[in-house]
N, C-alpha and C positions, 0 to 999 in steps of 0.2 A: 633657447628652447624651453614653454614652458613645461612642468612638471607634471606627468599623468594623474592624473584624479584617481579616487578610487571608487570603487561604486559602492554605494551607501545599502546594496544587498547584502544580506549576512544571513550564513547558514549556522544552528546550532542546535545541539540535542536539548529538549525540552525538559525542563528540571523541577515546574512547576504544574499542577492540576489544573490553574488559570488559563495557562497557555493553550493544554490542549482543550477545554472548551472555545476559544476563541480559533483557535483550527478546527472545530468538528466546523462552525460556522462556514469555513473556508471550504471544508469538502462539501458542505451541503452548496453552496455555490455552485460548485463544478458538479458533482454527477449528482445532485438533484435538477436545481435548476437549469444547468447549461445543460448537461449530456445527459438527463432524465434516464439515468443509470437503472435499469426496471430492479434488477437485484439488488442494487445498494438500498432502492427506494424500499423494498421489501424488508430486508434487512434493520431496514432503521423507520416504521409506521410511525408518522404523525410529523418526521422530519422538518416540513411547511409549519408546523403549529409552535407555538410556546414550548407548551410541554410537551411535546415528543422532541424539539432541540432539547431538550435537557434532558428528558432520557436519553438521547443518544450518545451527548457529551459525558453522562455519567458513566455509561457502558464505557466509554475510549477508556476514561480515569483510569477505571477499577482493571482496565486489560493493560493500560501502564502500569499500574499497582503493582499486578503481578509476574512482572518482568522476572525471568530465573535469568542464572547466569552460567555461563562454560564453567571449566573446568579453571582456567587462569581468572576467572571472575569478572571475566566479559558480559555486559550486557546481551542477551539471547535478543533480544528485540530493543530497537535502539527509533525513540520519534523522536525526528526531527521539524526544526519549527526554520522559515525564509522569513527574514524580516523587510521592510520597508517604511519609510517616513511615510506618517499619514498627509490626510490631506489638508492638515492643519500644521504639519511640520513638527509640533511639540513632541509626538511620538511615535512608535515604530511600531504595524499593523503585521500582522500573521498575514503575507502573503502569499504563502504555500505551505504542503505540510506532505511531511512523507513517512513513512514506517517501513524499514529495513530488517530484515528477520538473519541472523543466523541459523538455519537449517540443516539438521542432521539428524538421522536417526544412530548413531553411535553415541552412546552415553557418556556426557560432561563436554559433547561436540556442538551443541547447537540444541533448536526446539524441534520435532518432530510434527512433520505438517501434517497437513492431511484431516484434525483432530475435528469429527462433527458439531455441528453448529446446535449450540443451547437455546433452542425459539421457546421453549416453554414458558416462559415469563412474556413474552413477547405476542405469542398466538394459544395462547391457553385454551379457547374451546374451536381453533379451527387448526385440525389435524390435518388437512389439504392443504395449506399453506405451506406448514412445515414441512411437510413430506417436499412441496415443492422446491422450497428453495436449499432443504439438502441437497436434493440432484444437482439444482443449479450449480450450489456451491461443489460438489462433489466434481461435478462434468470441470468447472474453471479450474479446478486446481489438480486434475488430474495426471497430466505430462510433469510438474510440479513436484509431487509426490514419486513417479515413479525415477526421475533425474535424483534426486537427495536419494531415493535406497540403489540406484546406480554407483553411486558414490562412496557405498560403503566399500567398496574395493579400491579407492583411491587414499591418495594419502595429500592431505589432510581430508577424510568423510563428511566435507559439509559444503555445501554453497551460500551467498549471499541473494538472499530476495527482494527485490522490491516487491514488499505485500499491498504500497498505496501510494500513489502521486498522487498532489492535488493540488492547482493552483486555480485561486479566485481570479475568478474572469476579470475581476477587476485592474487585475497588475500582471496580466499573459503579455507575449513576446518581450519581457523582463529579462529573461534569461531564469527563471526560478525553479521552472521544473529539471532544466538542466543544472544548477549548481544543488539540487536536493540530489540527483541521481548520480553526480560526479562526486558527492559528498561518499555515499556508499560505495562507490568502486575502490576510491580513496580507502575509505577504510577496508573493504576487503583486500587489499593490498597489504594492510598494514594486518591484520590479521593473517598472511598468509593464505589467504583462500584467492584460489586461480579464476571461481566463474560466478559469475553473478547469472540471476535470471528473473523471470516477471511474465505478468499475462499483462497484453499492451493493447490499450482500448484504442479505435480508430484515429484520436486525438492524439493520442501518446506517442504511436507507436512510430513519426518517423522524426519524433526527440530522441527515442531511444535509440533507432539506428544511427543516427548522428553521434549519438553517446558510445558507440560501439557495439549493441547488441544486436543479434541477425534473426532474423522469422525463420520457426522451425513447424513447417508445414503451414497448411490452412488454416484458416479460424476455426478455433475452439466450438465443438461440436456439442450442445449440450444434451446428454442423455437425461431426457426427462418423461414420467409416462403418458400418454396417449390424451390425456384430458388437458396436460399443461401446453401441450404443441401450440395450439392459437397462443399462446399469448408474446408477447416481444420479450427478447433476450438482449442483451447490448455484444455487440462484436469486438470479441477479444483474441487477441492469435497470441500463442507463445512463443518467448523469444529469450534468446540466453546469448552472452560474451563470447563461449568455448571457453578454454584452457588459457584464455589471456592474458589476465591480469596481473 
């Protein structure tokens, strides 16, 4: 009999600034490109252009940069980079990328979500913008927020988040976005923490069941005021493990 192969995917936490430019690439792939993600688009103007990829990829850096750590000196936010042989074989391509948050609000437990969004460098003379896509961002991560201050009455007070999957369309049904998400379970495991959780975009969302997490209600309702309603939102439902892991 011959001998299992191994597969030439490979999960690892990013240790270089390089790397995550070559994954902002990846994410702008998937929710620009493919899934015309209106808030991610928001979030990151000019994304399509030169230089708005590079401001974006600069934004990721400087939010690796400032990674805090627990209390045992665990990474609070932990990106992770899916490799793959390119298509020239010589080297191995960023084919998905993900960002796992440990979440708490008890202190040296985790990072504390919830934390509004800085567009001011971003939408300087348009104050409708920003006011928008607070809400947006406000409304997605709001069941999110109110689970981690649930949890201060647990023991350990923090959960594990997937804050971003992203795999380039290029290299989907790889198995990538499931070895980034099994990656995180894994380590909440290993951290002691019971539940992981995530807001799951219609793509996502029946990798994650597969992966073990279960939809907790309807899609994510965004409160936004009266002038933002026309405009498209992307369909996200939240979804957590329980007490599993």
């Amino acid at each position: 009999m011959a001998a299992p192969t191994s597969s030439p995917l490979k999960v690892s936490v990013i240790d270089r600034a390089e790397d995550l430019v070559e994954a902002f690439d990846c994410v702008c792939a998937a929710f620009g490109r493919q899934a015309k993600d209106a808030i991610w688009m928001g979030m990151n103007p000019g994304w399509d252009t030169p230089a708005g990829a590079a401001r974006g990829a600069a934004r990721l850096v400087d939010r690796w940069r400032a990674t805090t750590r627990d209390s045992q000196g665990r990474a609070n936010t932990v990106f992770l980079k899916a490799t793959l042989p390119g298509g020239d074989g010589k080297r191995e391509v960023v084919a998905g990328f993900a960002i796992w948050v440990q979440a708490s609000f008890a202190e040296g437990r985790g990072d504390a979500p919830g934390k509004d969004l800085d567009l001011a460098a971003l939408y300087p003379d348009d104050e409708a913008e920003r006011r928008y896509l607070v809400q947006a961002y406000r409304s997605l991560v709001k069941r999110r927020v109110e689970v981690v201050r649930e949890k201060l009455a647990e023991d350990p007070p923090a959960v594990m988040v997937l804050d971003m999957c992203a795999t380039d369309p290029a290299f989907q049904r790889k198995g990538v976005a499931s070895a980034l998400v099994q990656w995180g379970l894994d380590e909440a495991r290993r951290r002691g923490i019971p539940e992981a959780t995530t807001e799951a975009s219609s793509m996502g969302r029946l990798v994650y069941e597969r992966m073990g997490f279960r939809r907790e209600g309807a899609d994510i309702v965004y409160e936004v005021d009266e002038e933002f309603l026309p405009r498209d939102r992307p369909p996200n439902v939240f979804m957590r493990t329980g007490n599993t892991l």
